[in-house]
C-alpha positions as CSV (number, residue, x, y, z in Angstrom):
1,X,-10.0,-28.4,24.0
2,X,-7.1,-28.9,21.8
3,X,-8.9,-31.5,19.3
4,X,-12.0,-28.8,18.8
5,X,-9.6,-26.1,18.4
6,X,-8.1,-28.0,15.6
7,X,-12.2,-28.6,14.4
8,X,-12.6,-25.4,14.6
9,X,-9.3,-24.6,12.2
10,X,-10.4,-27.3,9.8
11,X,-13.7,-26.3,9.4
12,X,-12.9,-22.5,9.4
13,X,-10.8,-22.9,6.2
14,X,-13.1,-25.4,4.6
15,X,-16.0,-22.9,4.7
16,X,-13.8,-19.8,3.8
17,X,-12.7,-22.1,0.6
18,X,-16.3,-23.0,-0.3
19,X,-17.0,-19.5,0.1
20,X,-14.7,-18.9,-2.7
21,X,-15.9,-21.6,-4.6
22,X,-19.6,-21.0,-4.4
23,X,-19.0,-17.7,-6.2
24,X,-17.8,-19.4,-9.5
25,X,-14.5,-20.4,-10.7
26,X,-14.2,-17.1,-13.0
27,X,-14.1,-13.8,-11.2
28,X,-16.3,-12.4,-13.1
29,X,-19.1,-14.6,-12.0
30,X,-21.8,-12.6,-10.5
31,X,-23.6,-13.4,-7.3
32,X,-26.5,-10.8,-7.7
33,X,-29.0,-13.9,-8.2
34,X,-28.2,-15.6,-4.7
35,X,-30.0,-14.3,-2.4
36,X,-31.4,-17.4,-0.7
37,X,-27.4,-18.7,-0.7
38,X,-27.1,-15.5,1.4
39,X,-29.0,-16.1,4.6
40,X,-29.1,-20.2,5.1
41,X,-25.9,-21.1,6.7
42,X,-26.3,-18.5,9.2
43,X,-30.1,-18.8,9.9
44,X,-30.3,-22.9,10.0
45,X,-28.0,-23.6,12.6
46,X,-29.5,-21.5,14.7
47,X,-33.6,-22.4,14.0
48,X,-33.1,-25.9,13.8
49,X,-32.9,-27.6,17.2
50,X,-33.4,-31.2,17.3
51,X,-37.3,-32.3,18.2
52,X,-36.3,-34.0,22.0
53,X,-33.8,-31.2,22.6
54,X,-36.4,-28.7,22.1
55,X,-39.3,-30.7,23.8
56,X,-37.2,-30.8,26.9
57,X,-36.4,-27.3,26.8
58,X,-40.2,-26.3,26.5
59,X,-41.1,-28.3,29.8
60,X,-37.9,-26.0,31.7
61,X,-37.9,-22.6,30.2
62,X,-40.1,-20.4,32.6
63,X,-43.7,-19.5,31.4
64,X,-43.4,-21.6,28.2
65,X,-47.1,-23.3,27.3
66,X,-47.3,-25.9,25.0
67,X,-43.9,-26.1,23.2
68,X,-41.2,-23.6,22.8
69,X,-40.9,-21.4,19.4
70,X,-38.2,-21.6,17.0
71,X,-40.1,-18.7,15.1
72,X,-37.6,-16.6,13.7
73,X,-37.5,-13.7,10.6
74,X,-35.1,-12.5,8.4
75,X,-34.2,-9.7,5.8
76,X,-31.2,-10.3,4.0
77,X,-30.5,-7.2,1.1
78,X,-29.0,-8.3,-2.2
79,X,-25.2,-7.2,-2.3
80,X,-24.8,-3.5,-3.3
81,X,-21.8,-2.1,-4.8
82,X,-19.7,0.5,-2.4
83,X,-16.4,1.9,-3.7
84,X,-14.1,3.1,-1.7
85,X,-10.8,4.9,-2.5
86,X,-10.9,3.0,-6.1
87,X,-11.6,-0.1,-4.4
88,X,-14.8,-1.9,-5.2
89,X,-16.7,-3.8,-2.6
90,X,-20.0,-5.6,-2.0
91,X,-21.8,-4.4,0.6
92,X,-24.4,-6.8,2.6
93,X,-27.5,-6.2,5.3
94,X,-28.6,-8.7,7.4
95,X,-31.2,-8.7,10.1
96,X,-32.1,-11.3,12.5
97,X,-34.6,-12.2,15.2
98,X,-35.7,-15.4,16.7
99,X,-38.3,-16.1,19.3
100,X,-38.0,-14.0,22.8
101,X,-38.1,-17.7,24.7
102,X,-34.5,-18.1,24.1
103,X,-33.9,-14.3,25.1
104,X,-31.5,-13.7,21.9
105,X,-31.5,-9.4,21.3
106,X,-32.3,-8.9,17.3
107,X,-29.1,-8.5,15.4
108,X,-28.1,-6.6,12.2
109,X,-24.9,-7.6,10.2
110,X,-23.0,-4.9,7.6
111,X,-20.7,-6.8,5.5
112,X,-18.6,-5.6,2.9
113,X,-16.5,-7.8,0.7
114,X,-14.1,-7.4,-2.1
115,X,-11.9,-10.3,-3.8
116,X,-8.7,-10.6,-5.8
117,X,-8.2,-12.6,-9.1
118,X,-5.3,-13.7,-11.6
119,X,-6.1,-14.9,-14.7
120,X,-9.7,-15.1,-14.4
121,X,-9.5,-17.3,-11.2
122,X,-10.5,-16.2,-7.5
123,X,-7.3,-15.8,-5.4
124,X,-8.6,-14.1,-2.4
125,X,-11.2,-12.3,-0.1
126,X,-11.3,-10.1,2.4
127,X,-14.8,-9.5,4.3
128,X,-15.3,-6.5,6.7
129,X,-18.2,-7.4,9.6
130,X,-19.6,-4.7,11.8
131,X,-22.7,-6.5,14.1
132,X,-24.9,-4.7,16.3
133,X,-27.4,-6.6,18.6
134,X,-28.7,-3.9,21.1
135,X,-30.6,-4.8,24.2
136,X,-33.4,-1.9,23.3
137,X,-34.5,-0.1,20.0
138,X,-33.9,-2.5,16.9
139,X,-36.9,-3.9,15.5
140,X,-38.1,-6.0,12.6
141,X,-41.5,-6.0,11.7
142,X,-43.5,-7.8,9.2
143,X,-47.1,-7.6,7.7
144,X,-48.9,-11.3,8.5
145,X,-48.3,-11.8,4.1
146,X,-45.0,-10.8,4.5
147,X,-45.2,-8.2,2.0
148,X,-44.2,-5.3,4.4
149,X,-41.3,-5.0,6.6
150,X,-39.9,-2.3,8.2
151,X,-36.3,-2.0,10.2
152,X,-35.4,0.7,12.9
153,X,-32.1,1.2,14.8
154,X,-33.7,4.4,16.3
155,X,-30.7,5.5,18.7
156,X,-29.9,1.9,19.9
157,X,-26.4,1.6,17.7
158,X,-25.8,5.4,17.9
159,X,-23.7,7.1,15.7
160,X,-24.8,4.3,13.2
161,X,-28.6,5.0,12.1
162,X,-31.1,2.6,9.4
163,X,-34.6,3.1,9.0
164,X,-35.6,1.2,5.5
165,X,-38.6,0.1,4.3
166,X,-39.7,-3.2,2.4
167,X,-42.2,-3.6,-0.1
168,X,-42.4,-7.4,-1.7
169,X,-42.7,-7.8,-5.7
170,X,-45.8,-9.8,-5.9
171,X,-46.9,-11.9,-3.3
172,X,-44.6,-14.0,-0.6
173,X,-44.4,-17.6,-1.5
174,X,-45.4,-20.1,1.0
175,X,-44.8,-23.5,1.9
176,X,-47.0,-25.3,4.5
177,X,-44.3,-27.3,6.9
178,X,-44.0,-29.6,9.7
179,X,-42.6,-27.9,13.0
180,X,-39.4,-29.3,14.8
181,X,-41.3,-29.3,17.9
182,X,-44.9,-30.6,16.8
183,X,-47.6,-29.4,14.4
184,X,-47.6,-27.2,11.4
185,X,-46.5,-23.9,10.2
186,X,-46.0,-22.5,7.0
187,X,-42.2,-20.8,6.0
188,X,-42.8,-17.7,3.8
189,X,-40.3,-16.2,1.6
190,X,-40.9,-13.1,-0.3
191,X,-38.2,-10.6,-2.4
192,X,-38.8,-6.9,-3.1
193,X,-37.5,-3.3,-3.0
194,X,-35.6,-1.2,-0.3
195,X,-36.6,2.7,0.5
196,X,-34.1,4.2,3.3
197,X,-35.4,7.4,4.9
198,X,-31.6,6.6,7.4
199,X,-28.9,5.1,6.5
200,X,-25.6,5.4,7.8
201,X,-23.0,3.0,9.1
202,X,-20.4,4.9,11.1
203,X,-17.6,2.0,11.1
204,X,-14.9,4.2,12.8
205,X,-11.9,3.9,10.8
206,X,-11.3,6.4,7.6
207,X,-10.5,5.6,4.7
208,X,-11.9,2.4,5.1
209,X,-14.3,2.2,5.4
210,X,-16.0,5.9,7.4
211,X,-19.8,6.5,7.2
212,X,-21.2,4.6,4.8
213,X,-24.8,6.2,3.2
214,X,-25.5,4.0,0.3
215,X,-28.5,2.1,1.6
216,X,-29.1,-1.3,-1.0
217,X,-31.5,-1.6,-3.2
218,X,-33.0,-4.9,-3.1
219,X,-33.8,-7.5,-0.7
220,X,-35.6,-10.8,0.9
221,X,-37.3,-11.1,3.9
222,X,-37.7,-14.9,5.0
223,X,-40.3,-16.0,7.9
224,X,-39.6,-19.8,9.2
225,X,-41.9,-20.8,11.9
226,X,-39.4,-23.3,13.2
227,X,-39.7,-25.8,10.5
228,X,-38.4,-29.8,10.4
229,X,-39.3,-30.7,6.5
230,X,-41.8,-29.7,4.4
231,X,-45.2,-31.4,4.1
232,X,-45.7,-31.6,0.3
233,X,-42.6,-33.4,-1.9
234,X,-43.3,-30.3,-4.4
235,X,-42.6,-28.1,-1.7
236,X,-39.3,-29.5,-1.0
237,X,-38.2,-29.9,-4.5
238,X,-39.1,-26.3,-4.4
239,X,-37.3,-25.1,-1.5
240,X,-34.1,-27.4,-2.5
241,X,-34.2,-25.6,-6.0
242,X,-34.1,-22.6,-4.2
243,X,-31.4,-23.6,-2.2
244,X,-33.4,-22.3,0.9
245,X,-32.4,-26.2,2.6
246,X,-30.0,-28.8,1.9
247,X,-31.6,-31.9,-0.1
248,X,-32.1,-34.6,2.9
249,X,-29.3,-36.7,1.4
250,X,-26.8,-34.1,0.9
251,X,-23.9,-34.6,3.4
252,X,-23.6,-31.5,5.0
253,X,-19.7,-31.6,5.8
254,X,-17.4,-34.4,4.9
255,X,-13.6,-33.3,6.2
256,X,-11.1,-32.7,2.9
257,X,-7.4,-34.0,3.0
258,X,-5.0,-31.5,3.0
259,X,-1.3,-31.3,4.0
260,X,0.2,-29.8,7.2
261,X,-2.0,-27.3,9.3
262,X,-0.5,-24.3,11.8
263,X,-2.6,-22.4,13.5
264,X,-2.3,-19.6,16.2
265,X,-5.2,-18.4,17.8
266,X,-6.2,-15.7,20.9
267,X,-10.0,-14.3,21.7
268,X,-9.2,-11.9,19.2
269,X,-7.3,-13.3,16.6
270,X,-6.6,-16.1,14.6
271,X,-4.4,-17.0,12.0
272,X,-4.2,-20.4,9.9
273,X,-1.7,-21.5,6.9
274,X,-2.5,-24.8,5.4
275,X,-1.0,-26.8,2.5
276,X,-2.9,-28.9,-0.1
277,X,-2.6,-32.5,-0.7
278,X,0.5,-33.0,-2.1
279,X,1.8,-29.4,-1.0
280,X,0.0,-28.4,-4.6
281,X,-1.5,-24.7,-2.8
282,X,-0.5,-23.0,0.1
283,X,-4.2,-21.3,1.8
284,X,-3.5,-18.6,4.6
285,X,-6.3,-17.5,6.9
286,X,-6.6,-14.6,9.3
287,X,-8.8,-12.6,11.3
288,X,-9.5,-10.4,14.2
289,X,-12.8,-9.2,16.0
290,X,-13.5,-6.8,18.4
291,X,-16.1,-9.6,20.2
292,X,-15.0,-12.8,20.6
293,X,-18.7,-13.9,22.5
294,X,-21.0,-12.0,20.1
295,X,-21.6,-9.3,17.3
296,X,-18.9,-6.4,17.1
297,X,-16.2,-5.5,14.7
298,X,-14.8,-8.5,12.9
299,X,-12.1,-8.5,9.6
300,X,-11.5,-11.4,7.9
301,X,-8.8,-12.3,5.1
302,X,-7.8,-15.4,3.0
303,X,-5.9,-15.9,0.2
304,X,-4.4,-18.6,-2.0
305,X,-0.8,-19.1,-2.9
306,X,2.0,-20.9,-4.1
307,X,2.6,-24.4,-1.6
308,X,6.7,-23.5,-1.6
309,X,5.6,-20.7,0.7
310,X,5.5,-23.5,3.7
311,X,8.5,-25.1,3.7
312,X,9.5,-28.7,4.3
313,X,9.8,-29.9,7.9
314,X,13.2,-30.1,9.0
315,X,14.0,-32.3,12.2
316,X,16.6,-31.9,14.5
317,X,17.8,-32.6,18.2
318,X,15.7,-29.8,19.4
319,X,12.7,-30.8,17.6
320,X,11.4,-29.2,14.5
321,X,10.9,-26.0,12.7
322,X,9.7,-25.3,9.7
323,X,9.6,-21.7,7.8
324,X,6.3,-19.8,7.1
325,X,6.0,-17.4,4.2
326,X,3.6,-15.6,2.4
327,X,5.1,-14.8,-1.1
328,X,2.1,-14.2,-4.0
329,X,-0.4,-14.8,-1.0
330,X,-3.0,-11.9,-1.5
331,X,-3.5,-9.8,1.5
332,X,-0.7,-11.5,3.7
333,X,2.7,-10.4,4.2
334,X,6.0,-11.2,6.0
335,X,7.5,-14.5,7.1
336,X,8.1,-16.6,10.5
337,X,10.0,-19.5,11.6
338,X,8.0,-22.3,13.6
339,X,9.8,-24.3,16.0
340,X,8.1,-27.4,18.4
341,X,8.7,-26.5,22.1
342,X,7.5,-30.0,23.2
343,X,7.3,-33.9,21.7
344,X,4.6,-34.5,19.4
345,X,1.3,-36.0,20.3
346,X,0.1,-38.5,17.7
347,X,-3.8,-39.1,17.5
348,X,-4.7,-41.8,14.9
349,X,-7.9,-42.9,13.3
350,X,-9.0,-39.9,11.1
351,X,-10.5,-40.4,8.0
352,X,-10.7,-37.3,5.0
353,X,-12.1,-37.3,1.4
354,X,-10.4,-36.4,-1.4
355,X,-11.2,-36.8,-4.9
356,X,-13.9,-38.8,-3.8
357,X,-12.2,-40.9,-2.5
358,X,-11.5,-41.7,1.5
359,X,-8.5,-41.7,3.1
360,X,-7.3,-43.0,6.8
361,X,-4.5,-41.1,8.4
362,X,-2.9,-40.1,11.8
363,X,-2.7,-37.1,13.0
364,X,1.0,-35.4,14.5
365,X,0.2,-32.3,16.6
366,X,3.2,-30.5,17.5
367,X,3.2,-27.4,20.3
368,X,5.7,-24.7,19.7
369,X,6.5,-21.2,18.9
370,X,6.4,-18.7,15.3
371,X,8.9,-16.0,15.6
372,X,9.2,-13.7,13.0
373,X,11.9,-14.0,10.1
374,X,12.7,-10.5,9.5
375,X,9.3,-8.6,8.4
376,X,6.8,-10.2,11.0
377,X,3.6,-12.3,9.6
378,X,0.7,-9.8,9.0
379,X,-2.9,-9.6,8.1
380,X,-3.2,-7.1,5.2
381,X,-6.6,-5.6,5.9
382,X,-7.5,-2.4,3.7
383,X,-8.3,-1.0,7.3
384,X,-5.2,-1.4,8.7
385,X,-2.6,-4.4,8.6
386,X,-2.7,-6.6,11.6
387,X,1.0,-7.8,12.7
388,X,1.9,-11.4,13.9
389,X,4.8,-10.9,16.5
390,X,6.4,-14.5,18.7
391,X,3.1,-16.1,19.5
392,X,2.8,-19.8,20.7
393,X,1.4,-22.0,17.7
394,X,0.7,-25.4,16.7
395,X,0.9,-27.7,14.1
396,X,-0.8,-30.3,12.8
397,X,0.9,-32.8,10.0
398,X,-1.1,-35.8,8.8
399,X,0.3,-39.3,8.3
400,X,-1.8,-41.3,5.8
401,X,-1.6,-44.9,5.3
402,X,-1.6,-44.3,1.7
403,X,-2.4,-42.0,-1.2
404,X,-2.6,-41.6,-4.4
């Protein structure tokens, strides 16, 4: 459990870094034209179940003939400006249903994000998740051309209410496709206009974010039979261009170096500091959710700061400790003290990229203890700051064999 848990902190931070990437180095990038970035790494993952995983499940999940569905559609709205209190965020609506084999409620996503930049450059982000996934009452429904789509809450995520409309701009493209689990489908994806007879997203907390009424404008609806690869090598040039799929030889995740790694994490929170490659940046990660096993209330933060803010390891009789600070770090504040509680475990033969190039290094876990240093560590959400008291902790501190 201990070696996914520091998986999971690797890859958490890698993603929330790409996520800040992918918007463009200059803040004032816009992100109004990616749609189809949108929806992907959340729809794949879940779609795309190996061809002998998913033939053996056909022949054991009850009533199945023939071979179990991966059909599954999507509307994902283009981000629509919300401001709130003279704070300006990007709102995004997300709706999700897969195939009733795998008994999986439909699910709809309200996101609202808002960054921070100096000198032109990204800095930080803070996103703001409330899911629904009712048992009864949300629906997605699609015309066969995927032209029309209509989504209902009805009552099922009362006080919260949306009944919008689609209408596609022209017709929904399609690309004939091999299935994951045999045969042939074809994946549609089509982009229109948004009307909203309801709309209103009662998030519970005032003044961030209250009832939210501005419905967005805009969206795409996707329909993906359960697709493996596409039949025609136009196709998939296509749908690469698109950025609907990853291009077969793209490597979808290849570990970066970085310097020493402390995490804490509960079922409800989780907050991660990690230094660059030659302590160069200091990136701090946190976030808390309502729902640890499913959709519910979840805030995230990260920001970027200076690499002094983690200070050099200091080694003693007792073990280590080593101080935590979040000075210039955007939406972070106050400072702790780790310090080990038990002798380090050593795990060699990692490997990590960095500047393309690969490196081979041990990794040092140590288990021990943050206790605050005055003001206690703290997640600076604009709905309310979330404080870090004496939690247990651990660190992770590479050892390469060499670097550059």
């Amino acid at each position: 459990m201990r070696r996914r848990t520091f998986i999971r902190a690797a890859t958490a931070l890698t993603v929330a870094m790409a996520t800040l990437a992918a918007t463009g180095a200059q803040a004032s990038a816009s992100t109004h034209g990616m749609r189809l970035r949108a929806f992907t790494p959340r729809l794949l993952p879940q779609v795309s179940l190996p061809g002998p995983l998913a033939r053996r499940m056909s022949r054991l999940l009850p009533h199945a003939t023939g071979s179990v569905s991966l059909d599954s559609t999507e509307l994902f709205a283009d981000p629509q400006d919300i401001t709130v209190n003279g704070r300006t965020y990007q709102m995004y609506l997300s709706v999700f249903t897969q195939s009733a084999a795998f008994g999986v409620a439909p699910q709809v996503d309200v996101q609202l994000d808002r960054t921070t930049a100096r000198d032109g450059h990204l800095t930080g982000e803070q996103d703001h998740i409330y899911g629904y996934a009712p048992l009864n009452g949300l629906t997605l429904t699609t015309s066969p051309d995927l032209t029309r789509a209509h989504v209902r809450t009805r009552t099922s995520i009362d006080p919260s209410a949306i009944d919008m409309r689609f209408r596609a701009v022209g017709s929904a493209e399609q690309l004939a496709c091999s299935l994951i689990t045999g045969g042939r489908g074809t994946f549609q994806v089509a982009g229109g206009s948004l009307s909203a007879t309801t709309f209103e997203i009662a998030t519970g907390t005032v003044p961030f974010f209250g009832n939210i009424t501005t419905p967005p404008a805009t969206a795409t609806v996707v329909h993906d039979p359960g697709c493996g690869s596409f039949i025609s090598s136009a196709a998939a040039a296509a749908v690469s261009r698109a950025h609907v799929l990853p291009t077969p030889r793209a490597s979808i995740f290849r570990e970066p170096c970085t310097g020493p790694t402390l995490a804490h994490s509960t079922f409800t929170t989780y907050w991660l500091t990690q230094l660059g490659v030659h302590r160069h940046r200091l990136v701090q990660l946190g976030q808390t959710t309502t729902n640890p096993f499913g959709p519910g209330t979840t805030h995230v933060a990260i920001g970027l700061g200076p690499g002094a803010d983690m200070g050099r390891i200091v080694h003693t009789r007792r073990g280590i400790h080593e101080a935590v600070r979040t000075k210039g770090v955007p939406f972070m504040g106050g400072s702790s003290i780790f310090r080990s509680t038990a002798r380090p475990h050593v795990s060699p033969g990692h490997s990590c990229t960095w500047e393309r190039h690969t490196y081979h290094f041990a990794n040092v876990r140590y288990q021990g203890t943050l206790t605050p240093a005055g003001t206690p560590l703290a997640i600076r959400f604009d709905t309310g700051a979330e404080a870090i008291g004496k939690v247990h902790a651990t660190l992770w501190v590479p050892r390469f064999r060499r670097m550059g």
